[in-house]
Residue, then its C-alpha position, 0 to 999 in steps of 0.5 A: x944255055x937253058x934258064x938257071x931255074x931249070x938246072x937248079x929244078x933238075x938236080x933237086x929233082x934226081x931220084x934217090x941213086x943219084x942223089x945218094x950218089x952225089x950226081x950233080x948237073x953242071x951245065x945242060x942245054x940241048x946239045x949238051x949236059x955235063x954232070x960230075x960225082x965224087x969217086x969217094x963213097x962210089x969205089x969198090x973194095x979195093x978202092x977204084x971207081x966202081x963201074x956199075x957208078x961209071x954207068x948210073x953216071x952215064x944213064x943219069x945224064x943221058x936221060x935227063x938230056x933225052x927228056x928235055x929233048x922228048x916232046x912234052x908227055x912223053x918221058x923218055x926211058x932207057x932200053x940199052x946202055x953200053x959202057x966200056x971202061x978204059x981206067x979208073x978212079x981212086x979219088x977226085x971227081x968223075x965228069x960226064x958230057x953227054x951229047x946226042x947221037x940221033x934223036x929221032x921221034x920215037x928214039x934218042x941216042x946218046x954219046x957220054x963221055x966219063x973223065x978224071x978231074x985230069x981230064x983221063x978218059x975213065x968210060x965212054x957209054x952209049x945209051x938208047x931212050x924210048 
């Protein structure tokens, strides 16, 4: 598990979408990230989860888990993100685990699961970093 300093400068550090979303990173080390979202302020209009917020939730945590494993330069970018969404959300929590798939020199592959504070499979998402 990385330093407590380094999980306390990524969530000071998430851009402004993730932010206003109330993205936060629970844990993170190489091989794994958890982050998680509250649904309230993230629904469509007729009160579930909005899945475009499954897929900023999804590419935040693949990102951020791409760039602690780049080489130091090189910030990685998304080219491709995937996401299939199996049930939503009224209320509660949205929680990610995102671990890697292929990490390359050149590509990264993620793997992000996004579940309900019962621990229901809401999205799975793949997303490919440069």
């Amino acid at each position: 598990m990385p330093e407590p300093d380094l999980l306390t400068a990524v969530n000071a550090n998430m851009g402004e979408l993730a932010t206003t979303m109330g993205i936060v990173v629970t844990a993170l080390t190489p091989d794994e990230l958890r982050a998680e979202m509250p649904v309230a302020g993230n629904r469509q209009p007729y009160g579930l989860l909005h899945g475009g917020v499954s897929a900023v939730l999804a590419e935040t945590a693949g990102s951020i888990l791409a760039a602690i494993r780049a080489p130091e330069g090189h910030p990685p970018v998304g080219i491709e993100l995937s996401c299939t969404h199996h049930r939503s959300a009224r209320d509660g929590m949205a929680h990610a685990v995102c671990t890697p798939v292929s990490v390359g020199r050149t590509l990264a592959t993620m793997a992000i699961q996004v579940t309900d504070d019962n621990d229901r499979l809401l999205c799975t998402a793949r997303l490919t970093c440069l």
